[in-house]
C-alpha positions as CSV (number, residue, x, y, z in Angstrom):
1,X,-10.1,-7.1,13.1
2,X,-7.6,-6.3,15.6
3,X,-9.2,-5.9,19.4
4,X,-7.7,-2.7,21.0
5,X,-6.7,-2.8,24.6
6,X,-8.7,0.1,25.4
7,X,-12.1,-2.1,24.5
8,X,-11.1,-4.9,26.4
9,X,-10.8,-2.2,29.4
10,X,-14.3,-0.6,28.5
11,X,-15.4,-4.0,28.4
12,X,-13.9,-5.2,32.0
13,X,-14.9,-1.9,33.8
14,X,-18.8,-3.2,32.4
15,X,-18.5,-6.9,33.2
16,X,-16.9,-6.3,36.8
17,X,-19.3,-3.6,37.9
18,X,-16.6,-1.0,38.1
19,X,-17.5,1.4,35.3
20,X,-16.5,5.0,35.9
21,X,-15.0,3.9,39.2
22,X,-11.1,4.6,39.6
23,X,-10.7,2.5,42.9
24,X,-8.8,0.3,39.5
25,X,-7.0,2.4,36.9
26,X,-6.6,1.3,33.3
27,X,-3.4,0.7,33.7
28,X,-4.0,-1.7,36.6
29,X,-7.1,-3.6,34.5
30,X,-4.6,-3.7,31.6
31,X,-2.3,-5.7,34.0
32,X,-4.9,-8.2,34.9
33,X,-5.6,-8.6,31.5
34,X,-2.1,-9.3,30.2
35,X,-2.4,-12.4,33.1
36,X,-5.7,-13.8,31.4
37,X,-3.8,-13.1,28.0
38,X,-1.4,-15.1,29.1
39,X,-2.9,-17.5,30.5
40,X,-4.8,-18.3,27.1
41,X,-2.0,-18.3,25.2
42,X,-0.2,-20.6,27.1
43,X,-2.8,-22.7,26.7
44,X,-2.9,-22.4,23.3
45,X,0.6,-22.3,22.4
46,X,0.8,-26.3,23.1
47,X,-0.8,-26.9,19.9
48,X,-0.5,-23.6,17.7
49,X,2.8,-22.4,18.6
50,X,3.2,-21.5,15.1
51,X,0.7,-18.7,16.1
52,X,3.2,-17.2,17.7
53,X,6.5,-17.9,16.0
54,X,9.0,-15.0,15.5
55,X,12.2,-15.6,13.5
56,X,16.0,-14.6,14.1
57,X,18.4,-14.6,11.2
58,X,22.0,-15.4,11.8
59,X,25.3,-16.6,10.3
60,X,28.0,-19.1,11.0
61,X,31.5,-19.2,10.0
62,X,31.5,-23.2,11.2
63,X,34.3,-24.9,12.7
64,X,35.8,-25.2,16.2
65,X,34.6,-21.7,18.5
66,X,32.6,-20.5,15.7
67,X,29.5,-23.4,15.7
68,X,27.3,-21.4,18.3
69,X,24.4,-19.0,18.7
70,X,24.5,-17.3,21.4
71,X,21.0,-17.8,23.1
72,X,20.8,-14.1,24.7
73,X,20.6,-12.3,21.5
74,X,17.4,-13.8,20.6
75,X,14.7,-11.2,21.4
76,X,12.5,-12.4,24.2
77,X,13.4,-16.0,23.4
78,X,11.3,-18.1,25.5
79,X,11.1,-21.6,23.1
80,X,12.7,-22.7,19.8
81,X,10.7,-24.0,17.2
82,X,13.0,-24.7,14.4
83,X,15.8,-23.9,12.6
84,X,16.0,-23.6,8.7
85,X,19.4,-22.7,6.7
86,X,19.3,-20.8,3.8
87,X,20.8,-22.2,0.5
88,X,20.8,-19.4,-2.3
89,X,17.4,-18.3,-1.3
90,X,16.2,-22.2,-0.1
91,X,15.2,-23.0,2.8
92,X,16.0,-26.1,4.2
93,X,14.9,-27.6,7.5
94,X,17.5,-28.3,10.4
95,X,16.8,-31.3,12.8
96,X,17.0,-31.0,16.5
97,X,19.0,-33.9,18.6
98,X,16.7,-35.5,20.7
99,X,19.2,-35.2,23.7
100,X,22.1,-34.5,25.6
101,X,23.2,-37.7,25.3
102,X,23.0,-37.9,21.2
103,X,24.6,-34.7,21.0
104,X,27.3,-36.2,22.7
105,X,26.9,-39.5,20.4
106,X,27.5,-37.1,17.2
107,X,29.3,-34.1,17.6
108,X,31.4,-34.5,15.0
109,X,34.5,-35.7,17.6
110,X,34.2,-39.1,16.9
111,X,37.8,-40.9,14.7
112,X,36.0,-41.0,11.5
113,X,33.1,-37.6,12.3
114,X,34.9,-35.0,10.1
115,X,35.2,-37.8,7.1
116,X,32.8,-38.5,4.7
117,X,30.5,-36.7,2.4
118,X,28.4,-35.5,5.7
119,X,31.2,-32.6,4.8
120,X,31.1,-31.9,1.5
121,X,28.3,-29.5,1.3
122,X,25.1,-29.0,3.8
123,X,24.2,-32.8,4.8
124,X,24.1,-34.2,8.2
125,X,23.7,-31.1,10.3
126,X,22.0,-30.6,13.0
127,X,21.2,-28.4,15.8
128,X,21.2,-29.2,19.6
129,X,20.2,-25.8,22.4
130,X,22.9,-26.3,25.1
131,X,22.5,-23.8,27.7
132,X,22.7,-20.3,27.0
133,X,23.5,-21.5,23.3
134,X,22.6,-23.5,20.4
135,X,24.9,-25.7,18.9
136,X,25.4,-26.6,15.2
137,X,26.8,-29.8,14.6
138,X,29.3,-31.2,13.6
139,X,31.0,-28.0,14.2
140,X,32.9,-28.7,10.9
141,X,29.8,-28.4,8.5
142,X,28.2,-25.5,10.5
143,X,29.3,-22.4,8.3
144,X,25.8,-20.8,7.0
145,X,23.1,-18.4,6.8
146,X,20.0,-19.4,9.4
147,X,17.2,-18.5,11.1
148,X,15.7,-19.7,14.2
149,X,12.1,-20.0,14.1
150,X,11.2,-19.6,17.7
151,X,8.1,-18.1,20.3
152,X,9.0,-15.3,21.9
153,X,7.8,-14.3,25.2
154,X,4.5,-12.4,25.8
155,X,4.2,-8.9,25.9
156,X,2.2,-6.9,27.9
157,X,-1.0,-5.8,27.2
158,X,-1.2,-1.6,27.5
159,X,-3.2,1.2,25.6
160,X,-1.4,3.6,23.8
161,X,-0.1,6.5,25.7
162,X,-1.5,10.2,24.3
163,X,0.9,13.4,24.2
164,X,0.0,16.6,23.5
165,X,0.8,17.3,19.6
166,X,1.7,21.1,20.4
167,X,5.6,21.9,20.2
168,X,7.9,23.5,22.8
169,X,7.8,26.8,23.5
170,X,9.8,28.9,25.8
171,X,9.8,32.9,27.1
172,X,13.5,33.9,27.3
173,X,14.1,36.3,29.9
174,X,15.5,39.6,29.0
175,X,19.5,40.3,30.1
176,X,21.0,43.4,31.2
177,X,24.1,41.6,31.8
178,X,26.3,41.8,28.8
179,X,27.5,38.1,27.0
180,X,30.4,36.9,25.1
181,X,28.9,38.8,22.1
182,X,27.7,42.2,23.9
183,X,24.5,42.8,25.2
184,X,21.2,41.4,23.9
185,X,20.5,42.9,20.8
186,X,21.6,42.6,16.9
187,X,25.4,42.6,15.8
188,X,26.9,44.1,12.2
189,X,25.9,40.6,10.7
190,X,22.6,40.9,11.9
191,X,22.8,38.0,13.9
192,X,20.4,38.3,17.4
193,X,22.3,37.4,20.6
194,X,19.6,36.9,23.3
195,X,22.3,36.1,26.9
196,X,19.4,34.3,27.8
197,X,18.9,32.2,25.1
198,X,20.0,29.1,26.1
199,X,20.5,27.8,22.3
200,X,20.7,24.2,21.1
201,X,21.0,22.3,17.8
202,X,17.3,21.0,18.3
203,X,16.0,25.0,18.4
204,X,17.2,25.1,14.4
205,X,14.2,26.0,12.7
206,X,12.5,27.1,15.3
207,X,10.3,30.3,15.3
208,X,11.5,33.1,17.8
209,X,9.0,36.0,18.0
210,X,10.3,38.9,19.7
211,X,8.4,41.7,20.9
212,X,8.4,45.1,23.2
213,X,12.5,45.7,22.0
214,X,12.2,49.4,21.4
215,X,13.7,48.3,18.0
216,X,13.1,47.6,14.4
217,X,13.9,44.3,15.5
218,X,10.1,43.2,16.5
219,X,8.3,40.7,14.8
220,X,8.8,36.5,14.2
221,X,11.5,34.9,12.3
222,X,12.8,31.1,11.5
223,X,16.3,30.0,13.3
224,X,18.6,28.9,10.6
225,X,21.9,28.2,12.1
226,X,22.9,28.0,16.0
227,X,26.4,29.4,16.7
228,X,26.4,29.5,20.3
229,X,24.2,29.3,23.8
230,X,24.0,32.8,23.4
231,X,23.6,33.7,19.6
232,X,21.9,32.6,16.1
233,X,21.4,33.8,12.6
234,X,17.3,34.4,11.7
235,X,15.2,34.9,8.6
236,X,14.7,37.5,7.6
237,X,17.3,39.7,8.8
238,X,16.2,41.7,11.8
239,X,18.8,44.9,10.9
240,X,22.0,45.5,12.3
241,X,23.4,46.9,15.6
242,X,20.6,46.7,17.3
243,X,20.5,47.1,21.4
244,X,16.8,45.5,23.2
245,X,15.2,47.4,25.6
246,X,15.0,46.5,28.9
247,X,11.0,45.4,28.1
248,X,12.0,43.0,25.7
249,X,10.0,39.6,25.7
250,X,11.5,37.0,23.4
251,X,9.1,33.2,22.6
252,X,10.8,30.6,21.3
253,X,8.5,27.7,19.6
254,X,10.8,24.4,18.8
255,X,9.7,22.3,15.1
256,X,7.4,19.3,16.6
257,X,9.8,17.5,14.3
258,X,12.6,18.7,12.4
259,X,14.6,16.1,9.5
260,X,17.3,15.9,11.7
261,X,15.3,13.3,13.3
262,X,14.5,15.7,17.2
263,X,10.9,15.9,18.3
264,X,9.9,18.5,20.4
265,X,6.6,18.2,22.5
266,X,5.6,20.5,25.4
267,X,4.7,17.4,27.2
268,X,6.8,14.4,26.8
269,X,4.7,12.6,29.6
270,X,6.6,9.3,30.7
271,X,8.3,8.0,27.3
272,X,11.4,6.4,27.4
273,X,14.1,5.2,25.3
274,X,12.6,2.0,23.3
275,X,9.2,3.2,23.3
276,X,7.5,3.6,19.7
277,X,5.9,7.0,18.8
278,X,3.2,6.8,16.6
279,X,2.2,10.1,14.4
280,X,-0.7,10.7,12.2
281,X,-2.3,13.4,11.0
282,X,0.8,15.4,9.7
283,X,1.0,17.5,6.8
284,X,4.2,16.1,5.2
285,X,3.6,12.1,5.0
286,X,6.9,11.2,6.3
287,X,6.3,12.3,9.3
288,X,3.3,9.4,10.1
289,X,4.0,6.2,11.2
290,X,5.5,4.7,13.8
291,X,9.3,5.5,15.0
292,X,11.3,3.8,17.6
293,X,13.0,6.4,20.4
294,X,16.4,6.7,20.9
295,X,17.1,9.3,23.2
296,X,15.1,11.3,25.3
297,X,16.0,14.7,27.0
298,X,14.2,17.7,28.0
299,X,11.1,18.6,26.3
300,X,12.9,16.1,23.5
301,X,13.6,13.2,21.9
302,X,15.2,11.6,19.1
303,X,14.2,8.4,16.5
304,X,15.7,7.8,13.2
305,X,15.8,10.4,10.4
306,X,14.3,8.2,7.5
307,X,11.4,10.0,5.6
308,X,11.4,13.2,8.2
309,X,10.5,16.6,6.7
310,X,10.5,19.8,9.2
311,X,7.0,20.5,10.4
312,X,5.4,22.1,13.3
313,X,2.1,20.8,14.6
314,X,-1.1,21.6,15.2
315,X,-3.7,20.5,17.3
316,X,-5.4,18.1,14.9
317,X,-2.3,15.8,14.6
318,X,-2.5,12.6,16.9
319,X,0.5,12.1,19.2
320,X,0.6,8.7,21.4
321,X,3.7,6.2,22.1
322,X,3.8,2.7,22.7
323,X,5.8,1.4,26.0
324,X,8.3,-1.0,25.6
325,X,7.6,-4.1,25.2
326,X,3.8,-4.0,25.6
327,X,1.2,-4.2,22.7
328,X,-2.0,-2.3,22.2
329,X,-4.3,-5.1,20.6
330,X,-4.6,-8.6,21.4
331,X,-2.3,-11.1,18.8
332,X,-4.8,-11.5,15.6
333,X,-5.1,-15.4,16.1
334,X,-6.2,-14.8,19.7
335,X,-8.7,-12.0,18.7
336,X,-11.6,-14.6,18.6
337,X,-10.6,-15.4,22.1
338,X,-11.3,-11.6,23.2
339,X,-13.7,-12.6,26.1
340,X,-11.1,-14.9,28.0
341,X,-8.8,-12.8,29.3
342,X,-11.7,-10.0,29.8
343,X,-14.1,-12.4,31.9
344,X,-10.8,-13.8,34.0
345,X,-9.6,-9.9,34.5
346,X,-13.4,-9.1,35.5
347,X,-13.1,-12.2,37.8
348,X,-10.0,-11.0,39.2
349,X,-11.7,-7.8,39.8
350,X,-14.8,-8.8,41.4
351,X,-13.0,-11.2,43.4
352,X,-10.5,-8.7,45.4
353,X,-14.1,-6.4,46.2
354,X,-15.9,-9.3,47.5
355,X,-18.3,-9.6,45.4
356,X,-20.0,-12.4,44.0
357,X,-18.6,-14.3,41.0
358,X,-20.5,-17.1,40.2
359,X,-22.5,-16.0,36.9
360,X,-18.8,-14.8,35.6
361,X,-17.1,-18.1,36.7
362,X,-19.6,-20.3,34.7
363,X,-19.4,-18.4,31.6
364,X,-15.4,-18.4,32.4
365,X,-15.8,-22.1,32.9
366,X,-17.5,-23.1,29.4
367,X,-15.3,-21.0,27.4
368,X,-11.8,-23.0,29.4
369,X,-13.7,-25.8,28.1
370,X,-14.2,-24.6,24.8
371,X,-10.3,-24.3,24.5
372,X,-9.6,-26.9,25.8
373,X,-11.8,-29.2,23.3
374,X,-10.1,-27.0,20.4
375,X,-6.4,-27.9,21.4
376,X,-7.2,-31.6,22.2
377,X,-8.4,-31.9,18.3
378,X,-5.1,-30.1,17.0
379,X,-1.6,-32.0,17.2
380,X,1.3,-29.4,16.2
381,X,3.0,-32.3,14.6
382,X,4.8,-35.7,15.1
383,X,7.8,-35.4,17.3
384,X,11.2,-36.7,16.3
385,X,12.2,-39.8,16.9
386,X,15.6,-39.8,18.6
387,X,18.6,-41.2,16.4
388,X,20.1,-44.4,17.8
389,X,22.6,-45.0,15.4
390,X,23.1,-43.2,12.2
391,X,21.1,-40.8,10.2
392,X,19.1,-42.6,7.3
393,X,21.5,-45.3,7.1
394,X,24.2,-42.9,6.9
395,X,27.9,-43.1,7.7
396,X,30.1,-43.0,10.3
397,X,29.6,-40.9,13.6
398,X,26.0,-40.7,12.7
399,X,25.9,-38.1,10.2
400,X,24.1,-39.3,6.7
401,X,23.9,-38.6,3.7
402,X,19.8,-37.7,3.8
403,X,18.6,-34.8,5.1
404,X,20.4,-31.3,6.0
């Protein structure tokens, strides 16, 4: 079971005395416990970094110029792993160069490296990270479908942010001046012009009570269609030729989410572009989950449209967002681990009040030694041993036959 940042806070705040003291915010423990996270999983990533892998899929057309992944497209890239290309559906495992100086033994420049049947299919290849790029080699034979098994780097550790689940709502203030469409009021089509209004696309939907108009015209109705800043078409139809009184009072409430893919919140707290919202509790089903933000504006923001239904919410539906590139539980493989980066975060803690640490460091201490014992009994594997000449007896310019 997955162990939530915000236990691992309750925890600290227990272990370093704090408690309901603010002199540290969450958000600041949370930072000392991404450093004790990541010290732990540095530690471990020597021998598990397969705990940890993330993979990239990519494509090749091969040959001179087109050999190379470019490095900076990787997300978070911090280490490769491995490389595997993909064969109708078969993987098949890519060997690294051992160094500069063999990739420059068997590039595939050689008088004899683009002849042989190194060429004739997927044999001989092999991969060689050069900078900001990894090269595929020989550049002849490196047209394929890949992908790049790799560690990415870590991300923070931060509780989910809360919002408030109740929509947008706005009073729009009554106009005596007349507009491009007369003065506030209903026209022969029964459309409402409110000079006021202030009308966007993401108000579609929306519920606009008016009230106090001196006219037929009072009660709630359903935007269906936005022509203007100043003018939009309701349901039902409020009557024709209608003029508002000067004690008019007009609420617009925005959808919470609309299928157009805009969310509405009357709170929209600090969430950015690249944050993940996550919804549950709605009525319609395609509106929980978790959604990536695109855009952000007033009062509003925008994610992808899949599965999105029109629906305004209620108090009982959860609203929180994810930052960027933070998490809200510790990695699964580490959640054994739990305690590490809550003693060295209650360490840290205790530390900058002066206070005294020593029962905290010695149960800090045994548990280092604890993973350290574990990653001295685990090799990740035999290394490669560098080619000197060819490949499994292979050919000339060091490309074989064996292998891929």
């Amino acid at each position: 079971m997955a162990v939530a940042v915000s236990d691992m806070i309750a925890q600290v705040r227990l272990k370093s005395g704090l408690r309901g003291n603010r002199l540290w915010s969450d958000s600041e423990i949370a930072t000392a416990l991404t450093d004790g996270y990541k010290d732990l999983r540095d530690r471990m990533i020597v021998r598990f970094a397969h705990w940890f892998a993330a993979r990239y899929p990519f494509t090749l057309v091969g040959g001179v110029g087109a050999s190379t992944l470019d490095l900076s497209l990787v997300p978070r890239l911090e280490m490769i792993q491995g490389l595997d290309l993909i064969v109708g559906g078969i993987r098949y495992t890519v060997n690294e160069l051992g160094s500069f100086a063999e990739r420059n033994a068997y590039n595939g420049s050689t008088l004899f490296g683009s002849i042989g049947p190194a060429f004739n299919g997927f044999a001989g290849r092999r991969y060689f990270p050069n900078g900001d790029e990894m090269e595929l080699l020989p550049p002849q034979n490196a047209g394929g479908d890949y992908e790049l098994i790799y560690t990415p780097m870590a991300l923070e550790l931060k509780p989910p942010v809360t919002l408030s689940p109740l929509p947008y709502s706005r009073s729009i203030a009554h106009s005596i001046v007349s507009g491009p469409h007369g003065v506030d009021g209903t026209t022969s089509l029964q459309r409402i012009t409110l000079n006021n209004g202030d009308f966007t696309s993401r108000d579609d939907n929306g519920t606009l009570v008016i009230a106090a108009s001196g006219t037929a015209a009072d009660g709630t109705y359903t935007l269906t269609d936005v022509f203007d800043d100043t003018q939009i078409e309701v349901t039902p139809l409020p009557g024709p030729d209608l003029v508002f009184g000067v004690s008019t009072t007009a609420l617009l409430t925005d959808l919470s989410v609309s299928a157009t893919g805009v969310w509405t919140f009357a709170d929209l707290g600090a969430i950015a572009a690249g944050d993940t919202l996550i919804v549950s509790g709605a009525a319609n089903a395609g509106n929980n989950g978790s959604f990536t933000v695109l855009t952000v504006g007033d009062n509003h923001l925008t994610t992808a449209i899949t599965g999105l239904v029109n629906e305004t919410f209620d108090a009982d539906v959860s609203v929180t967002y994810q930052p960027d590139g933070s998490i809200s539980s510790l990695p699964q493989p580490l959640t054994p681990w739990a305690e590490y980066p809550v003693l060295y975060a209650s360490i840290v803690i205790k530390a900058e009040r002066e206070q005294d640490t020593r029962a905290l460091d010695v149960q800090f201490a045994m548990l280092k030694d604890r993973v350290t014992a574990l990653t001295k009994q685990r090799s990740e594997g035999v290394q490669q041993e560098p080619i000197v000449r060819s490949w499994r007896g292979g050919g000339p310019g060091g490309w074989g036959y064996g292998g891929v």
